[in-house]
C-alpha positions as CSV (number, residue, x, y, z in Angstrom):
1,X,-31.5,-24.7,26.8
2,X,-28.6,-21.9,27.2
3,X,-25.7,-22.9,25.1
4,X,-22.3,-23.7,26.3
5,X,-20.4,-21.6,23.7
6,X,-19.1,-18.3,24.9
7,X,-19.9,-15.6,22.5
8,X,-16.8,-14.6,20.1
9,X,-15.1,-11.4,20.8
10,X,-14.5,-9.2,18.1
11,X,-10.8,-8.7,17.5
12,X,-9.7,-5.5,17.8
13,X,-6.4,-4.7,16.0
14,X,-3.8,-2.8,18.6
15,X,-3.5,0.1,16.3
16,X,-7.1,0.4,15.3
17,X,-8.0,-0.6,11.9
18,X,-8.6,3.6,11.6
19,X,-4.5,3.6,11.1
20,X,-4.7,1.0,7.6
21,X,-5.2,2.4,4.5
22,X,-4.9,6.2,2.7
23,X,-4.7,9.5,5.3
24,X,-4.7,13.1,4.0
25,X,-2.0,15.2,6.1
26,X,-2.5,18.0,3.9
27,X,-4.8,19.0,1.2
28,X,-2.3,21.2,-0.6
29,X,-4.7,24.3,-0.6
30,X,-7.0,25.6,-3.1
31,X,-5.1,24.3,-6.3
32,X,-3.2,21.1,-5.6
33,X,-0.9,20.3,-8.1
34,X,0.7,17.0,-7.1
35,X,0.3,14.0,-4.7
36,X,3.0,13.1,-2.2
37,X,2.2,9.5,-1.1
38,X,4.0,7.9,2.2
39,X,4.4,4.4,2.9
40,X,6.2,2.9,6.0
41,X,8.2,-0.2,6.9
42,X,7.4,-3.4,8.5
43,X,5.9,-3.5,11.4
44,X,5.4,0.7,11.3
45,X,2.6,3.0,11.3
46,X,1.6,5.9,9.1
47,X,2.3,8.6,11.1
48,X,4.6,7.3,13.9
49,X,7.0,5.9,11.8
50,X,7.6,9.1,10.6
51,X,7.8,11.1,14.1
52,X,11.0,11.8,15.8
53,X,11.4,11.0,19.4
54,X,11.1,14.5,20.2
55,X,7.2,14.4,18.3
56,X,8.1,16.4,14.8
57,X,6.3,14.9,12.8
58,X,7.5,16.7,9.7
59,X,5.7,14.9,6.7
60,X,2.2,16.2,8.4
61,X,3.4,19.1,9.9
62,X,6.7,20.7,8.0
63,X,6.6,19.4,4.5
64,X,2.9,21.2,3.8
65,X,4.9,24.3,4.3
66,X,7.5,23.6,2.2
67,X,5.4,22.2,-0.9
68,X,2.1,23.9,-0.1
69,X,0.8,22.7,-3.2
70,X,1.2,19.2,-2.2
71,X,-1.7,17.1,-1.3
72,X,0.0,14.7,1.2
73,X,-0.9,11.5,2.2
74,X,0.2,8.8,3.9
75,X,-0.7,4.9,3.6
76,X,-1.3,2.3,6.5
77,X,-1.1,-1.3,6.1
78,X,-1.0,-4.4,8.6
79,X,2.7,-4.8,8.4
80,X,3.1,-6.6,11.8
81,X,5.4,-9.4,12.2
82,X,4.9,-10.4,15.8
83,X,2.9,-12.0,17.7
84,X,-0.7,-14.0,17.7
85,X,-2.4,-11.6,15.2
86,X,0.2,-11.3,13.3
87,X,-0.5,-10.4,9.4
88,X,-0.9,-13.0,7.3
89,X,-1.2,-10.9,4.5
90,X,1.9,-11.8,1.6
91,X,4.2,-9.6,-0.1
92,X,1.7,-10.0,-3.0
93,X,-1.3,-9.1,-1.1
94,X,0.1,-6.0,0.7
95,X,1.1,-4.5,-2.7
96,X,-2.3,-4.9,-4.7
97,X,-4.2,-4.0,-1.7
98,X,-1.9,-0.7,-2.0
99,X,-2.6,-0.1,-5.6
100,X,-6.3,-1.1,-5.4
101,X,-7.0,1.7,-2.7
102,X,-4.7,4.3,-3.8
103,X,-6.5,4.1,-6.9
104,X,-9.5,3.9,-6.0
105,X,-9.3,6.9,-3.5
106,X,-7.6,9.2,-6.9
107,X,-11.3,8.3,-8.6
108,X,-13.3,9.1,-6.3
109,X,-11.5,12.2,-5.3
110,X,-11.2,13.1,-9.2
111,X,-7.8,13.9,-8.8
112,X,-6.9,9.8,-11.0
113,X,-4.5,12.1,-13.5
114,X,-2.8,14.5,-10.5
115,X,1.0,13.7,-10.8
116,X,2.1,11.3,-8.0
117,X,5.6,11.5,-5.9
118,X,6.2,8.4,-4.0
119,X,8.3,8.3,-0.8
120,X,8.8,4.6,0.6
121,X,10.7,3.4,4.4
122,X,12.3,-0.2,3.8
123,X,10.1,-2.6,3.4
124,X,7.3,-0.2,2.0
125,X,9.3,0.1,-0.7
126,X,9.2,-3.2,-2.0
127,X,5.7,-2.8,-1.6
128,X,5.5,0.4,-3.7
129,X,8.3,-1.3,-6.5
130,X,5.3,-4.4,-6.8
131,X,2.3,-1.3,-7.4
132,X,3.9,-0.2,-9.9
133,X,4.9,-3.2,-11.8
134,X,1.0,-4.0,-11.3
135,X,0.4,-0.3,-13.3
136,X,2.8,-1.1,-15.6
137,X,0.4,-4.1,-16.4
138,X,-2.7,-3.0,-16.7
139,X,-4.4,-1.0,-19.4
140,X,-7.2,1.2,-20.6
141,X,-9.5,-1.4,-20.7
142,X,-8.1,-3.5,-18.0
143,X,-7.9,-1.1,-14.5
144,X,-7.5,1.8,-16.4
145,X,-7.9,3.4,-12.9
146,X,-4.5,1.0,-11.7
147,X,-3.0,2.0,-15.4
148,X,-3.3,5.9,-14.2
149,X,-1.3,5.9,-11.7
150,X,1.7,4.7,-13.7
151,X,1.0,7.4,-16.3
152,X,0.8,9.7,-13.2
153,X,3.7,9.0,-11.4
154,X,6.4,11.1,-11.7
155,X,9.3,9.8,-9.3
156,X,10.0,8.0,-6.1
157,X,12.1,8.3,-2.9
158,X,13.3,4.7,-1.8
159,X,14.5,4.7,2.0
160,X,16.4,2.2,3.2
161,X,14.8,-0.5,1.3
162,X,16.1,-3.7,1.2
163,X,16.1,-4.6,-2.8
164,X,18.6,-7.1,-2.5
165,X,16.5,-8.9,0.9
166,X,17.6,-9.2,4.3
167,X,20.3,-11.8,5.8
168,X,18.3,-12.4,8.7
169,X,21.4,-13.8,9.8
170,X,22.8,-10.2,11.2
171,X,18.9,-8.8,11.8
172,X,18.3,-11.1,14.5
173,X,18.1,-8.2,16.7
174,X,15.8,-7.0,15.0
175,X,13.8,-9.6,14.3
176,X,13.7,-11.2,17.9
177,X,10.1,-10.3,18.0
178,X,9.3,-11.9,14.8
179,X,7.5,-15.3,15.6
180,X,8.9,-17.8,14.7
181,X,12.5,-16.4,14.6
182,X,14.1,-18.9,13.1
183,X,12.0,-20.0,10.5
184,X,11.6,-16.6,8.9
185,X,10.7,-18.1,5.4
186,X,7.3,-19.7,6.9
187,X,6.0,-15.9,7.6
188,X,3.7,-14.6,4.9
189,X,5.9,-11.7,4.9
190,X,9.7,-12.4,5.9
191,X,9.4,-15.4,3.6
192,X,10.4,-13.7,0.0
193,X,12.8,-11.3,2.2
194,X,15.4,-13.1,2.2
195,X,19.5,-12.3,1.3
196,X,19.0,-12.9,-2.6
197,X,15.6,-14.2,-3.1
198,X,14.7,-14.9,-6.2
199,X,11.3,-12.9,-5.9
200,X,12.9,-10.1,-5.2
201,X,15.6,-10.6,-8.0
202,X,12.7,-11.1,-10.0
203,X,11.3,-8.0,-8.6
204,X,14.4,-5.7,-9.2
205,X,14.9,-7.3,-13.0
206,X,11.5,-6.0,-13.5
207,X,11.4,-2.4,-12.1
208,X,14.5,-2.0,-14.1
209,X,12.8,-2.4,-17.0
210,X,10.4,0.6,-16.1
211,X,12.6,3.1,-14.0
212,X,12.8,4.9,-17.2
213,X,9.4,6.2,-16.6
214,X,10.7,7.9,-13.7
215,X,13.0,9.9,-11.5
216,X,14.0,7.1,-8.8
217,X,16.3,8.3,-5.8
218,X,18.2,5.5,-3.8
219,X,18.9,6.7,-0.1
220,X,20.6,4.5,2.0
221,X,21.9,4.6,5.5
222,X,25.6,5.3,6.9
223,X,24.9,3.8,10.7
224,X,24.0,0.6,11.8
225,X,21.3,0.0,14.1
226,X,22.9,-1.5,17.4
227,X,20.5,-4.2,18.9
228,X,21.1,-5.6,22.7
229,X,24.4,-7.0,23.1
230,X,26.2,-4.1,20.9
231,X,24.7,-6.2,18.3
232,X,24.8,-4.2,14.5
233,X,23.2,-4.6,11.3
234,X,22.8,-2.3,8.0
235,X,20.9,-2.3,4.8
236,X,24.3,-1.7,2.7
237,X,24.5,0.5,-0.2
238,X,24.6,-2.4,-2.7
239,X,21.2,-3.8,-1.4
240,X,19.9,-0.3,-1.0
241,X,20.1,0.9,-4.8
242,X,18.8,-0.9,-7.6
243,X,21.9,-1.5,-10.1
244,X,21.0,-0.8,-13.8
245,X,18.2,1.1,-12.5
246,X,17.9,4.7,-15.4
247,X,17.1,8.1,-13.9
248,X,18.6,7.5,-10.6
249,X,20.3,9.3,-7.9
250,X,22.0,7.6,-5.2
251,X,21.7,9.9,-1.8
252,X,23.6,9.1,1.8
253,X,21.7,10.0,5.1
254,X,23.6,9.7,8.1
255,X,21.1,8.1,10.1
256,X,20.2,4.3,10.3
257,X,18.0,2.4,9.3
258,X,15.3,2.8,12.3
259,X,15.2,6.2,12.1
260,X,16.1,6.7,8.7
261,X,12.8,8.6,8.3
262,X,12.7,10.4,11.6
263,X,13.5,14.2,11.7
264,X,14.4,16.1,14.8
265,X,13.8,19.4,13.7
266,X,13.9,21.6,10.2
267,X,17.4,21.8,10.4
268,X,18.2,18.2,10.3
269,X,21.1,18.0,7.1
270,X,18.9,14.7,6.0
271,X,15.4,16.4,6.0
272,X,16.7,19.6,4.4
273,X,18.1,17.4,1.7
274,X,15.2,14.9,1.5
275,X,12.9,18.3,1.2
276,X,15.3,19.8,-1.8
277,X,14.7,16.5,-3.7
278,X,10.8,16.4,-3.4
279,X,10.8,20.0,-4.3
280,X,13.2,19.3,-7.1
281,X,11.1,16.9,-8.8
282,X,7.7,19.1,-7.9
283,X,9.1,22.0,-9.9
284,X,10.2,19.0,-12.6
285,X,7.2,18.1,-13.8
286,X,6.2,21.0,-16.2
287,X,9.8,20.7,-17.8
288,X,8.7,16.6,-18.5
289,X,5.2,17.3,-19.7
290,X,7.1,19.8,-22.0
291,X,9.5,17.3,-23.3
292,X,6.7,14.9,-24.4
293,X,4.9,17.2,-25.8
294,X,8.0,18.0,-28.1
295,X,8.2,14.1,-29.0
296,X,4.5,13.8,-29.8
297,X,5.0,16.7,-32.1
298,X,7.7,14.7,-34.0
299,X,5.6,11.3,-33.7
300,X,8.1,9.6,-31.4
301,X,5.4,8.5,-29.0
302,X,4.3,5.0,-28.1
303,X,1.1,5.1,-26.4
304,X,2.0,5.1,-22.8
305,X,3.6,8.3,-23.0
306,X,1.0,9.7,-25.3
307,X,-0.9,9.1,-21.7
308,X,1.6,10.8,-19.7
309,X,1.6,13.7,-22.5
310,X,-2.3,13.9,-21.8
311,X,-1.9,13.5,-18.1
312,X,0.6,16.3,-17.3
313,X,-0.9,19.3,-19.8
314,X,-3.4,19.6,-16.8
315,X,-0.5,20.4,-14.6
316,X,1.2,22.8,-16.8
């Protein structure tokens, strides 16, 4: 007897489930001597998100020239907020997914104590603050794989990213493609985004407490993005920099927050900047192995940093 049940069809994501997780851009030559890790925004894409209208695509294409001893990758995750298959994943989810596959990629590319240089759009950094609270956590015994990348890291590049949460309030424009619109709290994902949540004060009390492990730059933007209507909203400068954050530097790009991480061309005042920083901390990371080396010598060392000490030597 035939059945009466149509066969189910396989869902196929519209970006292709190829576009989640870790990409190399670049593999930084014959002797790479840092990582350079990308994450994008809600509902973004790994590579898109950081191509200009025009098509330069400078983190694949530019930045490998500037740092060429930069293995560069970038990292896609189901961000989408709209509509029927949307993600369901949580803010949770999204971030130990992250940590889980960067980590795992590190060991089974046997580059787990290569120094790490994080740059995050928006909502990706939230994602990357959570990854590294995670590190933080763990320990030799427990994930010492997760715990290596927090011994690694040696900075991070914040974009735009709303610490303080979003008053969807003035983002409606940009959230009018967010189902259901106005219930944002009921989406796995807008839910803890909101103006002042207390998981994301939670979140911001805690990366506090371990931004002295490293060099943290703020960006934030100076336009607003115009939505239909003449519409405006911006990610201010008090929501875009963590206050009582150590070893940070607050940086303005004239740019909002759409195409905060979008580049026209080389010559772009933002990029050339954004470029100076990374290359800043790249050449930076000698000069900190040095200094712990100088307090392990004088027994000043907890065992974290004895890690970081080990870590960097290789890097020297």
């Amino acid at each position: 007897m035939s059945s009466v049940l149509s066969p189910l069809k396989p869902f196929i994501h519209p970006h292709g489930t190829s576009d989640f997780g870790i990409k190399v851009l670049a593999s930084g030559g014959d002797a790479p001597t840092v990582d350079i890790v990308a994450i994008h925004g809600l509902d973004g894409h790994r590579e898109k998100s950081f191509t200009a209208s025009n098509g330069f695509f400078w983190l694949g294409k530019w930045l490998p020239k500037s740092i060429p001893n930069a293995r560069i990758l970038t990292y896609g995750y189901d961000g989408r907020t709209s509509g029927p298959n949307r993600s369901q994943q949580s803010l949770f989810h999204l971030s130990t997914d992250f940590l889980a596959k960067l980590s795992s990629y590190r060991v089974h590319t046997k580059t787990i104590d290569r120094p790490l240089i994080f740059i995050a759009h928006s909502f990706g950094g939230i994602i990357l603050k959570y990854a590294l609270i995670d590190a933080h956590l763990a320990n030799d015994e427990h994930l010492p794989d997760h715990k290596a990348v927090e011994s690694s890291t040696y900075g991070a590049i914040f974009l735009g990213t709303p610490h303080q949460g979003i008053d969807f309030t003035k983002w409606t424009h940009y959230l009018l493609k967010c189902l259901p619109v106005n219930h944002p709290t009921k989406d796995p994902i807008l839910k803890h985004l909101d103006l002042h949540s207390e998981t994301l004060q939670h979140q911001m009390t805690q990366y506090t407490g371990i931004s002295i492990k490293y060099h943290t730059i703020f960006c934030y933007e100076t336009y607003p993005t115009v939505g239909p209507g003449g519409s405006s909203a911006a990610i201010p400068i008090s929501s875009a920099a963590v206050s009582g954050s150590v070893n940070v530097e607050v940086v303005a790009f004239h740019k909002n927050h759409m195409n905060l991480v979008q580049f026209g061309s080389m010559d772009d005042g933002d990029y050339i900047v954004l470029v100076q920083k990374l290359q800043d901390m790249v050449e930076m990371i000698p000069q900190r192995y040095k200094k712990i080396l100088e307090k392990f010598n004088t027994a000043q060392l907890d065992r974290a940093t004895a890690d970081q000490m080990e870590l960097f030597q290789q890097h020297m």
